[in-house]
DRENLOKE-118750 format. One record per residue (C-alpha): residue number from 0; x, y, z. Coordinates in steps of 0.2 Angstrom, whole numbers, plus 5000, padded with zeros to 4 digits. Layout:
<nodes>
  nr    x    y    z
 NUM    X    Y    Z
...
</nodes>
This chain:
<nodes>
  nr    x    y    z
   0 5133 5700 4592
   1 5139 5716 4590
   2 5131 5726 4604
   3 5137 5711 4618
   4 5153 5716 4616
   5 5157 5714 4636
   6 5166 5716 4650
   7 5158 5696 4651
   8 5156 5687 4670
   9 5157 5669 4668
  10 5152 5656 4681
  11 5161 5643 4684
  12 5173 5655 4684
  13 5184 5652 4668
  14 5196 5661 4656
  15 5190 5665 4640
  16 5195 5679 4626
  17 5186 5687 4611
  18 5190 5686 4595
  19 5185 5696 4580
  20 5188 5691 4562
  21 5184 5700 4546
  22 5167 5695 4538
  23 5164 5684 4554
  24 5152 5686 4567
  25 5164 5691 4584
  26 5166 5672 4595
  27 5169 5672 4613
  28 5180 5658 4617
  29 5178 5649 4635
  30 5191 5638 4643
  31 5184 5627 4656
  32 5197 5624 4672
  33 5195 5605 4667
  34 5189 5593 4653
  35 5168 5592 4651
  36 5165 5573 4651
  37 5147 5574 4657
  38 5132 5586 4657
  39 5140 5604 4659
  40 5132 5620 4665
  41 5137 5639 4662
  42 5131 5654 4662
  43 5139 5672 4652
  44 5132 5688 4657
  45 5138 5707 4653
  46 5128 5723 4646
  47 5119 5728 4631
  48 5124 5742 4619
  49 5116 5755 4607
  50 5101 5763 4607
  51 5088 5751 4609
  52 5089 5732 4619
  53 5089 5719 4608
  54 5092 5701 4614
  55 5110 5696 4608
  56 5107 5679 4596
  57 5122 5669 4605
  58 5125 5650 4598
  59 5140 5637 4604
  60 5150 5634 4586
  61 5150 5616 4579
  62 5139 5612 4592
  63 5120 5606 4588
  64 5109 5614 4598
  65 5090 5602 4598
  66 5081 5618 4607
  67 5084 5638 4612
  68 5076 5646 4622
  69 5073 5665 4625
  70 5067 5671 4644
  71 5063 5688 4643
  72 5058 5699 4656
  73 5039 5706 4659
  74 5041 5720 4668
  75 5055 5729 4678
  76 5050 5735 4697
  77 5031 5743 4692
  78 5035 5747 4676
  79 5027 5735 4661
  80 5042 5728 4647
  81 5035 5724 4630
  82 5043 5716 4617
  83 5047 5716 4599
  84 5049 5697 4594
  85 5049 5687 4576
  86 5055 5671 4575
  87 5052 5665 4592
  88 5033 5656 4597
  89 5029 5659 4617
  90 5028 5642 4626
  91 5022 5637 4645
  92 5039 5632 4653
  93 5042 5619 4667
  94 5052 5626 4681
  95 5067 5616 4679
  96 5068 5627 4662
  97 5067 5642 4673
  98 5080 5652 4679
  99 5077 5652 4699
 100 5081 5671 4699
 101 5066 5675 4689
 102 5047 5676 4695
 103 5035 5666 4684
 104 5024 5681 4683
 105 5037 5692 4680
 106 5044 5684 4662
 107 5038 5677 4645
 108 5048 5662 4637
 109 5046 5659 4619
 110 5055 5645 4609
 111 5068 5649 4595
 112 5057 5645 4578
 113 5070 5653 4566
 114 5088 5653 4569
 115 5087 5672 4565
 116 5077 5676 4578
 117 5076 5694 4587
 118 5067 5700 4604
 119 5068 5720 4605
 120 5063 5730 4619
 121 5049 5743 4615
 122 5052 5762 4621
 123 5045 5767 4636
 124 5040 5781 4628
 125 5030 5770 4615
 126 5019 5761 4628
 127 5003 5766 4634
 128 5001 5776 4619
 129 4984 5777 4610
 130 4983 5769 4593
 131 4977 5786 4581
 132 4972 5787 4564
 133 4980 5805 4560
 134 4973 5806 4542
 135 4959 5795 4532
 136 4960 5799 4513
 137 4944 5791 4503
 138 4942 5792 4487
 139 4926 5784 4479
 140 4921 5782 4461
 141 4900 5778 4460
 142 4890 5774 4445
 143 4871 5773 4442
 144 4867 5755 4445
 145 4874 5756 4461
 146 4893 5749 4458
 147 4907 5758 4468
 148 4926 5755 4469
 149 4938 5767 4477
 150 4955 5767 4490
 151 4956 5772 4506
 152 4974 5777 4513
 153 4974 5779 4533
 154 4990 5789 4541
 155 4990 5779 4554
 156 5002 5782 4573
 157 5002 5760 4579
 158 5008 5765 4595
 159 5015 5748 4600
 160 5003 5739 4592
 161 5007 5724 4580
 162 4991 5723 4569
 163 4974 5735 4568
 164 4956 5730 4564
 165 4949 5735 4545
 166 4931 5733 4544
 167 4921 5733 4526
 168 4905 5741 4524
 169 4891 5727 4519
 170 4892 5725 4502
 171 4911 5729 4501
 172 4925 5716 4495
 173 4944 5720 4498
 174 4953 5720 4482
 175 4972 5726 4489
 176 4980 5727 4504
 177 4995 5736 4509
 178 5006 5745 4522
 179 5017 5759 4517
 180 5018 5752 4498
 181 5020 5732 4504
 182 5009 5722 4499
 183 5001 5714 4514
 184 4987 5697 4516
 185 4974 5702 4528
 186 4970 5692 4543
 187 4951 5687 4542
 188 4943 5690 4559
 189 4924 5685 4553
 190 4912 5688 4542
 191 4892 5691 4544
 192 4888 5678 4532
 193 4895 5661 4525
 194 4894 5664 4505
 195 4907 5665 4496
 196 4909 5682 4493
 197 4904 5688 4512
 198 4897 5705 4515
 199 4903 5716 4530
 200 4919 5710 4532
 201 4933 5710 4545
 202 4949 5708 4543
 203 4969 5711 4555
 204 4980 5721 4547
 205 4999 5715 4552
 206 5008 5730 4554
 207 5027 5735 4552
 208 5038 5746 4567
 209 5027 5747 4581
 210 5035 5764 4585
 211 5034 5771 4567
 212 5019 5776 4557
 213 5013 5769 4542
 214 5000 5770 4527
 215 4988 5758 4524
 216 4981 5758 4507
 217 4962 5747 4507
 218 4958 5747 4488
 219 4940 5742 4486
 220 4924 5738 4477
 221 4907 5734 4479
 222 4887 5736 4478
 223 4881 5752 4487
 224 4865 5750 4494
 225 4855 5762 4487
 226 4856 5767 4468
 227 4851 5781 4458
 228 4857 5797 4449
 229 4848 5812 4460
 230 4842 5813 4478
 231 4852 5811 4492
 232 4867 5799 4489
 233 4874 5789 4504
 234 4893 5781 4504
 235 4902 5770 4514
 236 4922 5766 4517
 237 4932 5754 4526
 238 4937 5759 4543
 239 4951 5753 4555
 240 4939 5748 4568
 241 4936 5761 4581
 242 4952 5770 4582
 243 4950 5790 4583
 244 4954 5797 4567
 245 4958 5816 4568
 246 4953 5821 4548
 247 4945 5812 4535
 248 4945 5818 4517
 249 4932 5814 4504
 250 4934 5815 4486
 251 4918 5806 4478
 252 4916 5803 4457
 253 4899 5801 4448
 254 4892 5795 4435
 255 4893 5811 4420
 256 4873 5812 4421
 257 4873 5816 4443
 258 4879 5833 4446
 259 4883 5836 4467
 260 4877 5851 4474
 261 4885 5862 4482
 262 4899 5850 4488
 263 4915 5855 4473
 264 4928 5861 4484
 265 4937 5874 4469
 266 4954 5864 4462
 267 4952 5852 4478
 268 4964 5866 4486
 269 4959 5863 4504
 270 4960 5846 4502
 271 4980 5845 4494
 272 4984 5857 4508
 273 4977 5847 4523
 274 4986 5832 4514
 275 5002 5841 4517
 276 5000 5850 4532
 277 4997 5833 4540
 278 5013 5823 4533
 279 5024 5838 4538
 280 5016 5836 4557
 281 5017 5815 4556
 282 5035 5819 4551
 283 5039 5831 4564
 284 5031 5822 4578
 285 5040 5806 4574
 286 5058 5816 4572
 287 5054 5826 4590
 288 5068 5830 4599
 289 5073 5818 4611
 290 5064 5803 4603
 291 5075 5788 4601
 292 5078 5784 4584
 293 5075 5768 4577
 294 5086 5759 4567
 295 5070 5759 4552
 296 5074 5778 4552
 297 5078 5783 4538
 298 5071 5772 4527
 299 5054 5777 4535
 300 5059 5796 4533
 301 5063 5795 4512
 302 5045 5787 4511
 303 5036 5801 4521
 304 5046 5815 4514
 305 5045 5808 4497
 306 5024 5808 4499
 307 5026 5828 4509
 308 5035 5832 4493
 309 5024 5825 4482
 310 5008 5831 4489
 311 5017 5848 4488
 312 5020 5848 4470
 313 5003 5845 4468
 314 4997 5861 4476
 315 5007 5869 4468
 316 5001 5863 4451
 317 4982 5867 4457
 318 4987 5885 4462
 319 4991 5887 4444
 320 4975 5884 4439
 321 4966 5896 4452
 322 4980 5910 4452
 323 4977 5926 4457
 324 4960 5923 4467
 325 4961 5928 4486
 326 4960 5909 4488
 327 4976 5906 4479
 328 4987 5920 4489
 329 4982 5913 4506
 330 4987 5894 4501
 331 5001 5901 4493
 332 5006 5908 4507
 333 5003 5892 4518
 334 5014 5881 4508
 335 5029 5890 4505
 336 5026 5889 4527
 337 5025 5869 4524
 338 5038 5871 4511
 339 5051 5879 4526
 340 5046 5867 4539
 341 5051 5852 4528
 342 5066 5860 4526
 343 5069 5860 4547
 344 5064 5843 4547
 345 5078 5838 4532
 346 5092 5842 4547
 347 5083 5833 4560
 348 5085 5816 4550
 349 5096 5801 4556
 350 5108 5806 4544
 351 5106 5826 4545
 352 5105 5826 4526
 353 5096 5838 4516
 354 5081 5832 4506
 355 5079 5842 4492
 356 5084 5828 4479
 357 5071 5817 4486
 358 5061 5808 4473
 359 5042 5817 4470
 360 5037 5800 4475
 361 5043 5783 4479
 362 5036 5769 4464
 363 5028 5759 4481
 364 5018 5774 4486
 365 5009 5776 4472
 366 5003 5762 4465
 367 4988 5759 4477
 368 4983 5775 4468
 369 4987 5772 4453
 370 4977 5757 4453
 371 4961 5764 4459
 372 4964 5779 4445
 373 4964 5765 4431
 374 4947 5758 4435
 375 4937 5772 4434
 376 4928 5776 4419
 377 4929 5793 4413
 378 4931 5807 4421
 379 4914 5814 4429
 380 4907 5828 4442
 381 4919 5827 4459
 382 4912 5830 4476
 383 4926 5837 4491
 384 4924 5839 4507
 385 4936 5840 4524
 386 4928 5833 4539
 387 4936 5833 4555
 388 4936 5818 4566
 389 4928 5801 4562
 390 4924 5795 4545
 391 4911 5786 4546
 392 4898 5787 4532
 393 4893 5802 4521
 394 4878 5810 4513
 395 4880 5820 4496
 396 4865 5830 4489
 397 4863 5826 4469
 398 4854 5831 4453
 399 4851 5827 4438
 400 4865 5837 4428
 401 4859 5847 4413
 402 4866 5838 4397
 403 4872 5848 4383
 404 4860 5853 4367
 405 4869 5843 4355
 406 4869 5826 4367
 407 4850 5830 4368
 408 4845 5836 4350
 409 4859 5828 4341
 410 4851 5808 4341
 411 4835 5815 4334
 412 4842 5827 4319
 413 4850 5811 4315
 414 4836 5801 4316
 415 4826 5812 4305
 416 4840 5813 4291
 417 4841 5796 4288
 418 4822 5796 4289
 419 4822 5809 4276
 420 4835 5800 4267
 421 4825 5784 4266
 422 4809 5792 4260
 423 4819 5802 4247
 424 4826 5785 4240
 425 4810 5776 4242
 426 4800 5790 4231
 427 4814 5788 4219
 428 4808 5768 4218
 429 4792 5768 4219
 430 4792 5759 4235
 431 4788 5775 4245
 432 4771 5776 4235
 433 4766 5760 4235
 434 4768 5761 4254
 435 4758 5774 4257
 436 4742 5769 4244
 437 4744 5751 4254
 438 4747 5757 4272
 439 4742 5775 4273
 440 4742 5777 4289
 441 4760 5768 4294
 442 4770 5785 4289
 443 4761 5792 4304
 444 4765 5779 4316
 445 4784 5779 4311
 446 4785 5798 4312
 447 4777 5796 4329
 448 4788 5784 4335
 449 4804 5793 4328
 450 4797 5808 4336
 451 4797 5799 4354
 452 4812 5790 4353
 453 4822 5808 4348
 454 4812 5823 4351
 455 4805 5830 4366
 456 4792 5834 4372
 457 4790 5814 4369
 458 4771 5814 4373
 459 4770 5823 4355
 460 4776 5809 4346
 461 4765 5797 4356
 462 4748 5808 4352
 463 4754 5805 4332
 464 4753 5788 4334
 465 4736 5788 4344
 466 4729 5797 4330
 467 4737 5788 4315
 468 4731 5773 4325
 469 4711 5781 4327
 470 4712 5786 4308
 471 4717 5770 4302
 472 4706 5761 4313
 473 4690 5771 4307
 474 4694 5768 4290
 475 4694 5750 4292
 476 4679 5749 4299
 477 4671 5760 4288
 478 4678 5746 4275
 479 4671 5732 4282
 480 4651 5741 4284
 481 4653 5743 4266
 482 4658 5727 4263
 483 4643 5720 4272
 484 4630 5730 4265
 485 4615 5723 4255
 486 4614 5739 4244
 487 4622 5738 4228
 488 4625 5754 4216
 489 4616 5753 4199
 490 4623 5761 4184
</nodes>
């Protein structure tokens, strides 16, 4: 490999030369001192170059290898060594397979599973580190039979860590997985029940770099536990587990007929700007000075810069909507101070390239988003709120929103017009006479009902069928005492 590129000790001692050819991988010949005719024994060492120690993937040409294994060390003096690995599987080792130099408590053996396999040494700087959630985004679309759906994005700091727990409220299904815009199958950890559709479950999320942050997006639906249109309205979201998050924002959508009070941030202009402000400090604290750089770098920077400049361009596009207010000038001012400090960061990059060209957002980041956007329903009242520290669940106060006088008035001038319309065309007839000689008292039932279904106050239209109803059952009975009566008119 590249980065073994010598001075090489060889024991037996032997003489050997490297050789490099163009579109080959670089082969170190050896030259034993006499011909190999039985089992045969050496041993090449020399030291490891770049930035991070990777495990040099060394094989013996036209030779087949039945087994390869990778010793690597657990710790050097006092100080823990972790490891990086994909392709090898860790396996117990006899000790004629150990190297006599080496402790059995103080190394780790794994067996080559893929001939592409890689063993890289975390930072020291990355261990010991604890696992933070710098920023959970919810957003949550609820309807009045108790139905939810919504997406969940967590900026979250792995800190060595190769997977993290995601927990669903009870209730809750998973619908898509991913981490920073891949998507990624979940790792079931249990569940609380055996059906098929298990409530309150927990999953492992495989992660990428374990020394780079990275987005998960949990898009989700479910069943809310309690339902309703007014009153106090609790949601849920998925979590990581316990890991300490630093800032949750909410942004929750009703059904058009709940209106939350007191909760509409104006323009969701705290909320945008607490987006960005974070992303600039993820990047910065990832591009600290001194920090070794992964090779993953830049990759992971045009994805995070790309989301800073998106969720800039969307503040900017709120303060036009709110400009001149004393709110506007002070968010203003506080993004054109995110807009210099992404600037900073530009020349910080791998490359020390400018970022201005960079896309307003990467096809990978958005579709989580764009996803949860195309299943809500229409557009009702939203709820915002900026919490600091763990998510958790959340209580919103609702009422009953006021509808508009012609969603309210207009069912029952239509209902009378065609009302009108049909005793207009049932006079022309005839019919509308013969009814009313034969069934007097039906014309008040129908008003009564019309006037219940469309009208309000609707215990009006239920006192004109009581009383058609009384009338028309006085009548009859005053019919059927004449009809028994022994007394019969003369003349």
């Amino acid at each position: 490999p590249p980065q073994w590129a010598g001075p090489y000790e060889v024991s037996p001692p032997m003489s050997f030369t490297r050789t490099e050819t163009p579109g080959a991988a670089p082969q170190l010949v050896l030259r034993p001192d006499a011909s190999v005719t039985d089992r045969f024994e050496f041993t090449v060492s020399g030291p490891l170059s770049g930035d991070r120690v990777r495990v040099p993937n060394v094989a013996l040409g036209r030779a087949k290898t039945s087994r390869r294994l990778v010793i690597l060390p657990t710790r050097s003096e006092a100080t823990p060594l972790r490891w990086e690995t994909r392709g090898l599987k860790a396996i117990p080792v006899a000790g004629e397979d150990r190297s006599p130099t080496e402790a059995s408590d103080a190394v780790a053996t794994y067996e080559a599973a893929d001939d592409r396999f890689e063993a890289v040494l975390v930072p020291e700087d990355q261990l010991g580190g604890v696992s933070t959630v710098h920023l959970a985004d919810v957003r949550l679309a609820w309807r009045a039979d108790g139905t939810c759906n919504g997406l969940a994005s967590f900026d979250l700091e792995p800190a060595g860590r190769a997977s993290c727990p995601l927990d669903l409220p009870e209730g809750y299904r998973l619908v898509q997985l991913s981490v920073d815009g891949v998507p990624t199958a979940p790792i079931p950890r249990g569940a609380v029940s055996d059906d098929e559709d298990p409530h309150g479950s927990q999953y492992g999320v495989p992660l990428g770099p374990r020394w780079l942050p990275q987005r998960i997006d949990v898009v989700f639906a479910g069943q809310r536990l309690d339902a309703g249109t007014s009153g106090e309205q609790t949601f849920d979201t998925p979590r990581l587990g316990d890991l300490p998050v630093r800032q949750t924002l909410w942004t929750v959508h009703g059904p058009p007929a709940a209106e939350p009070v007191d909760v509409v941030e104006e323009e969701g202009l705290d909320q945008e700007l607490t987006r960005a402000t974070s992303l600039a400090a993820v990047i910065e604290s990832t591009l600290k000075p001194g920090g070794k750089r992964p090779e993953q770098m830049r990759t992971w920077y045009r994805t995070w810069d790309a989301r800073l400049a998106a969720s800039c361009d969307a503040l900017r596009r709120r303060l036009t909507n709110v400009a001149g207010s004393p709110t506007a000038q002070s968010t203003s001012e506080s993004l054109d101070a995110i807009q210099r400090r992404r600037e900073e960061l530009a020349k910080q990059t791998p490359a020390g390239e400018a970022s201005e060209n960079a896309p307003a957002e990467t096809p990978s980041t958005g579709e989580p988003e764009g996803l949860w956007r195309l299943s809500l329903d229409r557009a009702g009242p939203t709820a915002r709120r900026v919490v600091d520290g763990e998510i958790g669940a959340i209580s919103l106060p609702y009422r009953r929103a006021e509808m508009p006088w012609y969603t309210s008035r207009l069912p029952g001038a239509l209902g009378l017009a065609a009302m009108l319309v049909a005793m207009y065309l049932g006079a022309a007839r005839g019919v509308l006479s013969a009814v009313a000689w034969k069934w007097p008292r039906l014309l008040g039932v129908l008003l009564g009902l019309a006037w219940w279904l469309f009208l309000s106050p609707s215990l009006i239209g239920w006192a004109i069928v009581l009383v058609s109803l009384l009338t028309a059952a006085r009548w009859a009975w005053r019919d059927h005492r004449q009809a028994d009566s022994a007394i019969v008119p003369l003349g």
